[in-house]
C-alpha positions as CSV (number, residue, x, y, z in Angstrom):
1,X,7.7,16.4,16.3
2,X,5.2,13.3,15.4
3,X,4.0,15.3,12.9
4,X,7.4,15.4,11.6
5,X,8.6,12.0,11.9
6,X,5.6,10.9,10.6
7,X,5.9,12.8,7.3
8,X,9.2,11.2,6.4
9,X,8.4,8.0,7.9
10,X,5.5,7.6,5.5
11,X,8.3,8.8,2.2
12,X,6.5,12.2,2.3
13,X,3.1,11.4,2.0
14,X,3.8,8.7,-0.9
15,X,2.7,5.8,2.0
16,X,-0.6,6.8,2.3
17,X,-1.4,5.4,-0.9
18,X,-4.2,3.2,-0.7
19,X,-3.4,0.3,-2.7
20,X,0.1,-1.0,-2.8
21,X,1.9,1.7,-1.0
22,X,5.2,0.4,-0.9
23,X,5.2,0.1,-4.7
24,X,3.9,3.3,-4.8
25,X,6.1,4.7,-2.2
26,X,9.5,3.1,-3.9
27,X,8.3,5.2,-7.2
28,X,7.9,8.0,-5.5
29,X,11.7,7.5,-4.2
30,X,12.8,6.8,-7.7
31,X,11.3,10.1,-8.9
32,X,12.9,12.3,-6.4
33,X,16.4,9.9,-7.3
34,X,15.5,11.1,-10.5
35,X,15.2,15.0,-9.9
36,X,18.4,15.0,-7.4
37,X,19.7,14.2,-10.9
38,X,18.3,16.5,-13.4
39,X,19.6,19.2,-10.1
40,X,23.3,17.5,-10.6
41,X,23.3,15.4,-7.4
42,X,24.3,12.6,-6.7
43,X,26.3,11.9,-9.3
44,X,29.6,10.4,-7.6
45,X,29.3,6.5,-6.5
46,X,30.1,8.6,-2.7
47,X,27.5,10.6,-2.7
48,X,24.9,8.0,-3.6
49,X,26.1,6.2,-0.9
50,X,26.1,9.7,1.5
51,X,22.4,9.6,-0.2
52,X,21.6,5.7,1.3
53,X,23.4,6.6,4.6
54,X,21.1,9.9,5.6
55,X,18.1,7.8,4.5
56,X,19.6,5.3,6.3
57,X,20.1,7.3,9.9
58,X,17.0,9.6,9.2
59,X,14.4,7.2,8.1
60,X,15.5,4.9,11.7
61,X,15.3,7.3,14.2
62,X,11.6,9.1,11.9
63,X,10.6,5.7,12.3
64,X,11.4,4.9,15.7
65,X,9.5,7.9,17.2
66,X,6.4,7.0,14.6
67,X,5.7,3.5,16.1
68,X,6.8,4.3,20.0
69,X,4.5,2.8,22.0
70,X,3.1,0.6,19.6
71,X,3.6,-3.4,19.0
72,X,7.4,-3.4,17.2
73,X,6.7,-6.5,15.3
74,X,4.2,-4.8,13.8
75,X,5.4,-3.2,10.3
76,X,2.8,-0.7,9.3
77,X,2.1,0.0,5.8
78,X,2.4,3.4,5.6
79,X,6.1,4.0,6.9
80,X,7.6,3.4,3.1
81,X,11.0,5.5,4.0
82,X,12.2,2.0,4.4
83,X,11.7,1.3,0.5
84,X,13.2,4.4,-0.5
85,X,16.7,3.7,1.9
86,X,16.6,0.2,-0.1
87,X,15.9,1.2,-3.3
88,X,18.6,4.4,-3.3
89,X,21.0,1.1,-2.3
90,X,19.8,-0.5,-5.7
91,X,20.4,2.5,-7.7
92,X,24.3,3.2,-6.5
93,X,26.4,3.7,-9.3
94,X,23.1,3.6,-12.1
95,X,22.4,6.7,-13.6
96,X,19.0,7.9,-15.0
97,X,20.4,7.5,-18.6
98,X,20.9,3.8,-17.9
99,X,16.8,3.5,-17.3
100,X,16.6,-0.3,-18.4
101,X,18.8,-0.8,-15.2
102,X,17.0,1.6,-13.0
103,X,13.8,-0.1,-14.5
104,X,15.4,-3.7,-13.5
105,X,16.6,-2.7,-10.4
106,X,13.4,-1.6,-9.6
107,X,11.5,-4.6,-9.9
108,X,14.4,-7.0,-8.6
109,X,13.6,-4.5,-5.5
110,X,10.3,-5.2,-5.3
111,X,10.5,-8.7,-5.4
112,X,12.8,-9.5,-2.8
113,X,10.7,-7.3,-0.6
114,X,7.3,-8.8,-1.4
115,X,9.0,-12.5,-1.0
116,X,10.8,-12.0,2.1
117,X,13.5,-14.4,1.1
118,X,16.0,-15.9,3.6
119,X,18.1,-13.0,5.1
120,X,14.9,-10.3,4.0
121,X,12.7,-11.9,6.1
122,X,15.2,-12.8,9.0
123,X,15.7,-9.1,9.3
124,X,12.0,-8.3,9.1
125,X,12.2,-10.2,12.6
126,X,14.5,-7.9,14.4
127,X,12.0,-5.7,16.5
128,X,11.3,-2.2,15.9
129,X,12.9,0.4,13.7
130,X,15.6,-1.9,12.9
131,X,13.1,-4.7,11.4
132,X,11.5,-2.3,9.5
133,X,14.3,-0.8,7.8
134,X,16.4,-3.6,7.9
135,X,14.6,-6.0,5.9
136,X,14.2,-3.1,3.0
137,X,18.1,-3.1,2.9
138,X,18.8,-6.4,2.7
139,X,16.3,-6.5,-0.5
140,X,18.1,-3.3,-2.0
141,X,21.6,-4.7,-1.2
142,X,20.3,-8.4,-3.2
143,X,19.1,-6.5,-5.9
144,X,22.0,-4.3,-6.4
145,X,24.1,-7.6,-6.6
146,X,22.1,-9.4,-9.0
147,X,22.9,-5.5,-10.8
148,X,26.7,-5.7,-10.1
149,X,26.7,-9.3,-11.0
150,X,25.3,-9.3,-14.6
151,X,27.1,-6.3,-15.5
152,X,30.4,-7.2,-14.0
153,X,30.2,-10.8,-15.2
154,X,28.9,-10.3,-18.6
155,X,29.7,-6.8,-19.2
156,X,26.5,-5.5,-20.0
């Protein structure tokens, strides 16, 4: 079962990278994003969401039995199944034909997760599972509004 939770904790295998793994980790999430939808899913704005919530409730409870027993302020670099429940948050209702906003999204993502920012970093501090994923999701949901805001504002 460690094995297990392991495996998705770490995004598959993309968080053993040795340099940068959550970069590397959040691409590997956009390339499976990607082939869910060359295979037809998830198209609908519900199922992307369906797609963040099972990340979501899978990624906690992989992570939770990965880091049992060790110190839960402690976010170690290899669980990256946090960066791919954030960005799949970013990428609601973008399609891969839309690329220049999958590619913004992206690196509005990455940002807010490197800088911590205000309510990134005050969830970073809850302990656990729910720190680790937590902060991830509050970069996704910031990025995605910068996203919603530019578009729906300016119509782009």
């Amino acid at each position: 079962m460690k094995y297990i939770a392991d495996w998705i904790s770490s995004g598959f295998g993309s968080g053993y990278a040795r340099i940068a793994p959550g970069t590397f980790g959040s691409a590997a999430a956009l390339i499976f994003w990607w082939l869910l939808h060359r295979i037809g899913l998830p198209t609908s704005t519900a199922a992307q969401l369906l797609l963040v919530a099972v990340t979501v409730l899978i990624g906690t409870a992989s992570v939770a039995y990965s880091i049992q027993g060790q110190d839960s302020a402690v976010d170690p670099q290899w669980i990256v199944i946090d960066e791919w429940a954030g960005l799949f948050l970013v990428l609601v209702g973008l399609l891969p034909s839309e690329w220049s906003w999958v590619v913004i999204g992206f690196i509005l993502f990455r940002i807010f997760d490197a800088i911590k920012w205000g309510p990134v970093g005050a969830l970073e501090k809850l302990p656990g599972a729910f720190g680790i994923m937590g902060d991830d999701l509050m970069a996704g949901a910031l990025a995605a509004a910068c996203i919603w805001l530019v578009r729906g504002v300016w119509g782009i």
